[in-house]
C-alpha positions as a LaTeX table, in Angstrom:
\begin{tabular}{lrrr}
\hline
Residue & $x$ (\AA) & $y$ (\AA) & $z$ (\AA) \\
\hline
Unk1 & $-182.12$ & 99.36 & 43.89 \\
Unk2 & $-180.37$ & 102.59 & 42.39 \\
Unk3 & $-177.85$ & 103.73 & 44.66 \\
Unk4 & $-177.71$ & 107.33 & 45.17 \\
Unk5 & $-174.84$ & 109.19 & 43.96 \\
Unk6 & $-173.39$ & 110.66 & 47.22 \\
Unk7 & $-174.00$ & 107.13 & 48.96 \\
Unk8 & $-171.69$ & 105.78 & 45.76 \\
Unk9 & $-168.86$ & 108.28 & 46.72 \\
Unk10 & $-169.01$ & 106.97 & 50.54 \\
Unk11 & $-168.54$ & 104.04 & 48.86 \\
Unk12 & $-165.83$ & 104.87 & 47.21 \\
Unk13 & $-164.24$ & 106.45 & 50.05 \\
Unk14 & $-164.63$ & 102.77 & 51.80 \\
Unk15 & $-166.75$ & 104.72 & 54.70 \\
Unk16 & $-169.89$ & 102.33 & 53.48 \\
Unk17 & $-169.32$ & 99.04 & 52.63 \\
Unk18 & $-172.79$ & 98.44 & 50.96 \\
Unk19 & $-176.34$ & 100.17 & 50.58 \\
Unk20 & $-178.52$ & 97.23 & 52.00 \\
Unk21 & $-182.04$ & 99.31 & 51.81 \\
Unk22 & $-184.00$ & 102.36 & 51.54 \\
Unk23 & $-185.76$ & 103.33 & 55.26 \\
Unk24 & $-187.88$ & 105.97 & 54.44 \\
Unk25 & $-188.15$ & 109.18 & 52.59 \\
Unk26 & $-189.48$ & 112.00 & 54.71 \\
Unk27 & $-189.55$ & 116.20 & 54.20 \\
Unk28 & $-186.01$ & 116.67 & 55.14 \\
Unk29 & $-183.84$ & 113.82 & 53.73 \\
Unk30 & $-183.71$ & 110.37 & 53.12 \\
Unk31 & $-182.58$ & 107.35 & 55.10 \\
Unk32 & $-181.06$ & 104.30 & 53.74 \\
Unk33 & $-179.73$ & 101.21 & 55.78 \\
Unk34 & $-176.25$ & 100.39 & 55.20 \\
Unk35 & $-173.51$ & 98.42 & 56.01 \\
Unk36 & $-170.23$ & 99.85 & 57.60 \\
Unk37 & $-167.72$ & 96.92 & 58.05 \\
Unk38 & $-169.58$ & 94.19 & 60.47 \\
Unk39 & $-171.83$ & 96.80 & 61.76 \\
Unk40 & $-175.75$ & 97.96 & 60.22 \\
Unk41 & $-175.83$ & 101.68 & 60.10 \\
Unk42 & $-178.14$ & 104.47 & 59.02 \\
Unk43 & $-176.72$ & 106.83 & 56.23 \\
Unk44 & $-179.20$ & 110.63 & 55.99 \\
Unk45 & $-179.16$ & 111.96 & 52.92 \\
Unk46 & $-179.98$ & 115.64 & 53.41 \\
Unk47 & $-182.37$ & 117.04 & 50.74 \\
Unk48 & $-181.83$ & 120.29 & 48.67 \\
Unk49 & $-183.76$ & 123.16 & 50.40 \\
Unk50 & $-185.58$ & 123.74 & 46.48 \\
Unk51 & $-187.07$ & 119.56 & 47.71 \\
Unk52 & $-187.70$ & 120.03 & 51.15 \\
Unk53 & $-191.03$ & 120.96 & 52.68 \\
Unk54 & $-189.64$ & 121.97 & 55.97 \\
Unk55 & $-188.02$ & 125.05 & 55.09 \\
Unk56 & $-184.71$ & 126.89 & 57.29 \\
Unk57 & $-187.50$ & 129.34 & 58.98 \\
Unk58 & $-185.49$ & 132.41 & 60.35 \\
Unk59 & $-187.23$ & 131.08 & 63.86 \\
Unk60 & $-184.61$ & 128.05 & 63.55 \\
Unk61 & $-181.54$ & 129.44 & 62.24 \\
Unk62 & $-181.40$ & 132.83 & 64.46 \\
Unk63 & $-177.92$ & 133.14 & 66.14 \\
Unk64 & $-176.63$ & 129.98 & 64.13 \\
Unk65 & $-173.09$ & 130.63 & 64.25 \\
Unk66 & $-171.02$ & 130.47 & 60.81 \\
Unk67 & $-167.10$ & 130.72 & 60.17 \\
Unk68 & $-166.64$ & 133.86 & 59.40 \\
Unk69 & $-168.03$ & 137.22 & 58.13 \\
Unk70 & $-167.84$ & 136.49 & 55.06 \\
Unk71 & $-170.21$ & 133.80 & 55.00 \\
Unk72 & $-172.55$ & 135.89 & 57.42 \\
Unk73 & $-172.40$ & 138.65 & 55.26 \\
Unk74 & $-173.05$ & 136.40 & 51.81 \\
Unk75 & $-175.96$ & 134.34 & 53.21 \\
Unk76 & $-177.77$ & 137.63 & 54.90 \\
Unk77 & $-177.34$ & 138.89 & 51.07 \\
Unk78 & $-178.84$ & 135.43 & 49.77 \\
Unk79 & $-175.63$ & 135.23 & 47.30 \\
Unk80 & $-175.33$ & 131.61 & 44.99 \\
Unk81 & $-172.22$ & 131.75 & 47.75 \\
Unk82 & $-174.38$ & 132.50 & 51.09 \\
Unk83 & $-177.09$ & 129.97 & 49.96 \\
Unk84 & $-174.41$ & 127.48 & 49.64 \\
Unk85 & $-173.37$ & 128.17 & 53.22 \\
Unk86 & $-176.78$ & 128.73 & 54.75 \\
Unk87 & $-177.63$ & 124.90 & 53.08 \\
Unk88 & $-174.28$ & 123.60 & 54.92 \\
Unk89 & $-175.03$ & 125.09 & 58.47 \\
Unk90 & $-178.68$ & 123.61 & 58.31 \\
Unk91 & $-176.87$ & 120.64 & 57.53 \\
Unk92 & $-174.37$ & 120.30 & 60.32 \\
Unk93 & $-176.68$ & 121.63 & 62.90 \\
Unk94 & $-178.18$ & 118.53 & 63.05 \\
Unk95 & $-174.60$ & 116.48 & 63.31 \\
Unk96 & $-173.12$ & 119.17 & 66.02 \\
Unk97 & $-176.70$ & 118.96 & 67.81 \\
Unk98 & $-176.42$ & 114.98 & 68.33 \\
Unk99 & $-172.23$ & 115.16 & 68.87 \\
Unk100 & $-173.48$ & 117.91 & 71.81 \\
Unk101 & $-176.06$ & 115.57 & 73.07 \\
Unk102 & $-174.84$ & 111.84 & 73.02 \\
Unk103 & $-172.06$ & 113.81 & 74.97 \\
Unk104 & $-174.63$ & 114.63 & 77.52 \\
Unk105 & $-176.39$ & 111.25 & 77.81 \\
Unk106 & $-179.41$ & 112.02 & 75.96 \\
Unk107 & $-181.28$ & 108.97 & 74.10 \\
Unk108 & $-180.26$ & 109.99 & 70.52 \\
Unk109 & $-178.47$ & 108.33 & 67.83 \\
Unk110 & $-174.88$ & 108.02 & 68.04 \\
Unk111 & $-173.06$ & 109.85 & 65.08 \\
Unk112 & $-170.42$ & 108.09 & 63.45 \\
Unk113 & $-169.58$ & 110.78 & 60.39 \\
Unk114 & $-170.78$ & 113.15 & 57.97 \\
Unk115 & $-169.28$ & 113.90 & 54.41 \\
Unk116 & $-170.50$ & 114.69 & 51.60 \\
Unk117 & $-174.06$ & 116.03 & 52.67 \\
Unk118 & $-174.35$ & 112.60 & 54.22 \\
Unk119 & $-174.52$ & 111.72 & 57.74 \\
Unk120 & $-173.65$ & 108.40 & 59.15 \\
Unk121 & $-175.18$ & 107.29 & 62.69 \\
Unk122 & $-176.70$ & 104.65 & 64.36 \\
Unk123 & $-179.73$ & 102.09 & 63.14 \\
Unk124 & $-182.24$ & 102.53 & 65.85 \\
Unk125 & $-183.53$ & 99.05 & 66.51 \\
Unk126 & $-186.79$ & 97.16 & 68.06 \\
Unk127 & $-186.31$ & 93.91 & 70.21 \\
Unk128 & $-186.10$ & 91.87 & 66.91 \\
Unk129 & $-183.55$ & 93.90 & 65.92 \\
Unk130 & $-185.65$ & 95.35 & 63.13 \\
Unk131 & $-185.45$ & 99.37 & 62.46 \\
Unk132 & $-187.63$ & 100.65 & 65.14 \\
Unk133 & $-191.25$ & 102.20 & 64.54 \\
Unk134 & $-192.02$ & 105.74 & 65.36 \\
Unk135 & $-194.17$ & 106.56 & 68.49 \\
Unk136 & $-197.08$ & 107.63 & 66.04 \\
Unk137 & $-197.07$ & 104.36 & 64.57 \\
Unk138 & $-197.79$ & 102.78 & 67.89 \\
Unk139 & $-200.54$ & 101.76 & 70.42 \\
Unk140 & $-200.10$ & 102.26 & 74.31 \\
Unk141 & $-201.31$ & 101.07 & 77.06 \\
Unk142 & $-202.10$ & 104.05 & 79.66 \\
Unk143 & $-199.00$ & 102.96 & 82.03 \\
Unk144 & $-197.06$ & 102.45 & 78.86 \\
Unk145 & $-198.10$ & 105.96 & 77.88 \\
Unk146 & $-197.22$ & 107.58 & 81.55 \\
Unk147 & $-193.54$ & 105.72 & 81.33 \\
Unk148 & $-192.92$ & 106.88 & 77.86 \\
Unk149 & $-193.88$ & 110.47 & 78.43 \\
Unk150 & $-191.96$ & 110.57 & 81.47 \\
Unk151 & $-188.98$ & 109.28 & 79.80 \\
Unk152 & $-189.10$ & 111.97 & 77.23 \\
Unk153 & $-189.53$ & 114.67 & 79.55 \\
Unk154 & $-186.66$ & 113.61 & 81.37 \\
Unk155 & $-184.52$ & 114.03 & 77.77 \\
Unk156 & $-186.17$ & 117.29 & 76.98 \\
Unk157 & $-184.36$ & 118.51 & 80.12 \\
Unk158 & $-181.56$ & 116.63 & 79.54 \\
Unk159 & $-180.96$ & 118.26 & 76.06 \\
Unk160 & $-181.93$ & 121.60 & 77.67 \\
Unk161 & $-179.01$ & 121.11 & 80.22 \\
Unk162 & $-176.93$ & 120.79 & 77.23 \\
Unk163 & $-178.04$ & 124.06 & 75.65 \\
Unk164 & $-180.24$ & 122.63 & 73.02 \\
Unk165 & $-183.96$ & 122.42 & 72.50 \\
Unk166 & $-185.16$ & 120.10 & 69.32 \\
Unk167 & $-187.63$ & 122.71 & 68.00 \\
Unk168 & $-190.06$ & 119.82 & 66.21 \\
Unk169 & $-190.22$ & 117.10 & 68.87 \\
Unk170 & $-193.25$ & 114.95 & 68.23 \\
Unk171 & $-194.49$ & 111.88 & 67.95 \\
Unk172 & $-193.10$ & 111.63 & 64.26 \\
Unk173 & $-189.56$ & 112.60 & 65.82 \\
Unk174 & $-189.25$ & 110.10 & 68.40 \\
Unk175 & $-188.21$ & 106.29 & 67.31 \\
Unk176 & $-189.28$ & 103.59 & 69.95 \\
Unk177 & $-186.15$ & 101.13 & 70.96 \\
Unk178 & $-185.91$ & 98.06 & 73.12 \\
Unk179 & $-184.44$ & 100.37 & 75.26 \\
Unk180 & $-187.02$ & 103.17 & 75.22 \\
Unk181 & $-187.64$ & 106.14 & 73.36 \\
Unk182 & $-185.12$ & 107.87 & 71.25 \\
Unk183 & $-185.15$ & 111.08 & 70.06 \\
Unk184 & $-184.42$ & 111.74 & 66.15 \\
Unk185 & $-183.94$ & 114.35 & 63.48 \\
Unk186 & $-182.83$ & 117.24 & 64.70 \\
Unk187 & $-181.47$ & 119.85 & 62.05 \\
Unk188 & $-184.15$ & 122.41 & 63.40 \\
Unk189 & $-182.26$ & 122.31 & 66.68 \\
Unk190 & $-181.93$ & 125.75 & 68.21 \\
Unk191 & $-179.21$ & 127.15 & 70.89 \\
Unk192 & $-181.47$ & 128.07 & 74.11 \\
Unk193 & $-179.06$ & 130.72 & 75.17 \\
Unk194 & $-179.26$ & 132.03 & 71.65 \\
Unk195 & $-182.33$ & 131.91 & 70.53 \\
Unk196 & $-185.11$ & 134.97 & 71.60 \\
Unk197 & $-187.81$ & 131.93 & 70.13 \\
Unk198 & $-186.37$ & 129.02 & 72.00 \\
Unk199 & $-188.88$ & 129.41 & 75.36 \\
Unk200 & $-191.83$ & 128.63 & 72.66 \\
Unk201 & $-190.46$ & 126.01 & 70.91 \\
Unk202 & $-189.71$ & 124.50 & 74.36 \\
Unk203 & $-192.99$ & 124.67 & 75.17 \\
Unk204 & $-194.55$ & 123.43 & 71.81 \\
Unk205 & $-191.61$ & 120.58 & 72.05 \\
Unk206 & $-193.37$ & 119.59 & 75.34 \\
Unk207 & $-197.23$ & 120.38 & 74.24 \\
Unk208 & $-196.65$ & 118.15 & 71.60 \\
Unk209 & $-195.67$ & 115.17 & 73.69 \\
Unk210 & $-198.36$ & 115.86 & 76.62 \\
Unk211 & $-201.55$ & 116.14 & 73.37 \\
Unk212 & $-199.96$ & 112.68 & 71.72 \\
Unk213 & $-199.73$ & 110.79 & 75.30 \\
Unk214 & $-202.92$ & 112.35 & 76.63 \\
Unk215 & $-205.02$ & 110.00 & 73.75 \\
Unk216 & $-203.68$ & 106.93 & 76.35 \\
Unk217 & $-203.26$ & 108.39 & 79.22 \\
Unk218 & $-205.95$ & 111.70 & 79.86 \\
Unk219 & $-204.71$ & 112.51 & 82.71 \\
Unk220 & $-201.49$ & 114.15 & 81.13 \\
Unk221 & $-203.41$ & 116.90 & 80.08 \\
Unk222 & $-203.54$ & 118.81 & 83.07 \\
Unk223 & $-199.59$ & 118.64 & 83.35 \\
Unk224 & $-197.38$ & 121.88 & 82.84 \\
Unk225 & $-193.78$ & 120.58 & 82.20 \\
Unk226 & $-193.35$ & 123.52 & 79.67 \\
Unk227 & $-193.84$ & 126.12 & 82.09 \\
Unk228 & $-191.78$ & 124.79 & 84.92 \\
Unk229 & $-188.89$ & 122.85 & 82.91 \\
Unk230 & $-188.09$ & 126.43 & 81.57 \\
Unk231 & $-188.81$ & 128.66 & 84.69 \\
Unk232 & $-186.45$ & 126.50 & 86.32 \\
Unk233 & $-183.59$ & 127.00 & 83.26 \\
Unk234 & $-183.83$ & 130.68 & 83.03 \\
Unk235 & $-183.05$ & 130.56 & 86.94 \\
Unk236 & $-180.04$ & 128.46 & 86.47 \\
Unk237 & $-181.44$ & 126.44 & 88.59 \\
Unk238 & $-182.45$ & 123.57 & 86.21 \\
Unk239 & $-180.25$ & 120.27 & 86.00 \\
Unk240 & $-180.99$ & 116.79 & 84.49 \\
Unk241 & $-181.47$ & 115.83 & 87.81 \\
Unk242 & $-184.50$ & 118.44 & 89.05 \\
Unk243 & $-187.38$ & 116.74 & 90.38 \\
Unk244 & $-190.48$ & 117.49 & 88.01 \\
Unk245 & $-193.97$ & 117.93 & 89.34 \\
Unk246 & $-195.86$ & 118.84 & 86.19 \\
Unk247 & $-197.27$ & 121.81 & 88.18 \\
Unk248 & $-196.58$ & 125.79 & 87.65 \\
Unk249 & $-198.38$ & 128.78 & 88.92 \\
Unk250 & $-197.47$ & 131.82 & 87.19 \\
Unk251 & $-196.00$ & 134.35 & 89.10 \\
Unk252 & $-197.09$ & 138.24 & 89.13 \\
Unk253 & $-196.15$ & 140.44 & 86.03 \\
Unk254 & $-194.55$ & 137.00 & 84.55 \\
Unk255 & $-195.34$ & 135.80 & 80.69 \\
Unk256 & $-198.56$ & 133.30 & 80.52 \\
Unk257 & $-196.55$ & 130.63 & 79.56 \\
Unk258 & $-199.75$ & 127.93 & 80.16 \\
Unk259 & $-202.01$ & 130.29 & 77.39 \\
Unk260 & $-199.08$ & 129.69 & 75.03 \\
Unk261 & $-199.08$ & 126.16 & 75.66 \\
Unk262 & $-203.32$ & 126.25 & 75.06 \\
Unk263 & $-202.36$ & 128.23 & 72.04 \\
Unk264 & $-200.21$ & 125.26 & 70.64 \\
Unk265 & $-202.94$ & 123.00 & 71.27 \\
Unk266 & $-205.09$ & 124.84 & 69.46 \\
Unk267 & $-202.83$ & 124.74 & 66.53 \\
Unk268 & $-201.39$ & 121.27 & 66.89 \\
Unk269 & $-204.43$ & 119.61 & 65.38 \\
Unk270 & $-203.81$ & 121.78 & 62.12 \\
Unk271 & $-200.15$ & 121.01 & 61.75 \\
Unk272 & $-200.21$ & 116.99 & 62.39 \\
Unk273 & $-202.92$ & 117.11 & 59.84 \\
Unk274 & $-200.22$ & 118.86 & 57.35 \\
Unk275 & $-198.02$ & 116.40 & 58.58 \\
Unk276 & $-199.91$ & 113.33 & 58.19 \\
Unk277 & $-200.74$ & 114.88 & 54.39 \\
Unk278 & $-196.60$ & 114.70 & 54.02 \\
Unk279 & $-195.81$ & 111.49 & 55.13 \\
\hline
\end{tabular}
């Protein structure tokens, strides 16, 4: 196996002790299994935006905070300098998102270190100890389905607690553990203070999970997380704690948040076919 060139500098910094394997190679970057010391990590190998299909939509990067105004100024103007920023903040949103959020207790990778374009974390295992499979790539019983969901709602609040809402949660973003469901990639991570577009990719976030678990478990479909996860944030009144019930009536003069949420169903079917195309 070739090793890549910024995996052979890691290397050479002693940070990786040896590439064991390639994991997979998706839109965004590529994964590799390697070996830190006595311990199996993961080492991300983020793509150049000119070979990556998912591209830094202005939806995802408004309000992303950068060093100074020169480097605002340089990226609004699309400069060889700005573009070189613009690529390193879509970068290290992902590694400040998971610092922020294995902080908070959310079921993420832990992050270990980032150089280089590279990002060293955690090898989410199975049972066997084997890399673990992604939701999509799984079966489930209907009280499998219900747990899972459940669990996953609890982290979408969890994450929202801590500010951040993944933006492209799915069953292709989620990584089944012996522990449970565990929540990956996340360089499309937005600020929910900060963002005027985070409410709708809350609710898409959430759509998507109730439309994957709803093929095991129909009843799901008649849920409204969305709805009342973020009607409960935007009155402060939202903590990882808050009982759920999955129910929301729309109050007078207030946003349809539920036609949104049929909106992104009616939608969803189009984009996992783009994704499946991808993969």
């Amino acid at each position: 196996m070739k090793i890549p060139a910024r995996l052979q500098v890691l290397v050479g910094e002693g940070l990786i002790d040896h590439v064991l394997r390639q994991l997979k190679s998706g839109k965004e970057a590529e994964v590799y299994v390697v070996a830190c010391g006595d311990q199996v990590r993961a080492a991300k190998i983020y793509k150049a935006s000119d070979q990556r299909s998912f591209r830094q939509a202005v939806d995802y990067t408004e309000n992303r905070k950068v060093k100074n105004s020169r480097q605002a100024r340089a990226m609004a103007k699309g400069t060889r300098f700005g573009k070189a920023q613009r690529e390193a903040a879509w970068q290290s949103a992902e590694v400040d998102a998971l610092y922020r959020l294995a902080a908070a207790g959310v079921r993420v990778p832990q992050p270990f270190n980032f150089l280089e374009g590279v990002l060293i974390m955690e090898l989410v295992t199975d049972a066997q100890g084997q890399a673990a499979p992604r939701l999509t790539d799984l079966p489930f019983s209907a009280d499998e389905a219900r747990a899972h969901h459940a669990t996953l709602i609890r982290e979408v609040v969890r994450m929202l607690c801590a500010g951040v809402v993944h933006g492209d949660l799915s069953e292709f973003n989620v990584l089944l553990a012996a522990s449970g469901p565990v929540v990956i990639d996340l360089p499309q991570a937005v600020d929910a203070s900060g963002n005027n577009h985070a409410p709708r990719m809350l609710m898409r976030d959430v759509a998507n999970l109730r439309a994957f678990f709803r093929r095991f478990a129909p009843e799901l479909l008649a849920t409204q997380y969305g709805p009342e996860i973020w009607h409960l944030y935007a009155g402060g009144q939202l903590t990882p704690a808050s009982p759920l019930s999955g129910r929301y009536e729309r109050e007078p003069g207030e946003v349809d948040l539920a036609g949104v949420m049929r909106e992104i169903d009616d939608t969803r079917a189009e984009e996992q076919a783009r994704r499946l195309r991808m993969a």
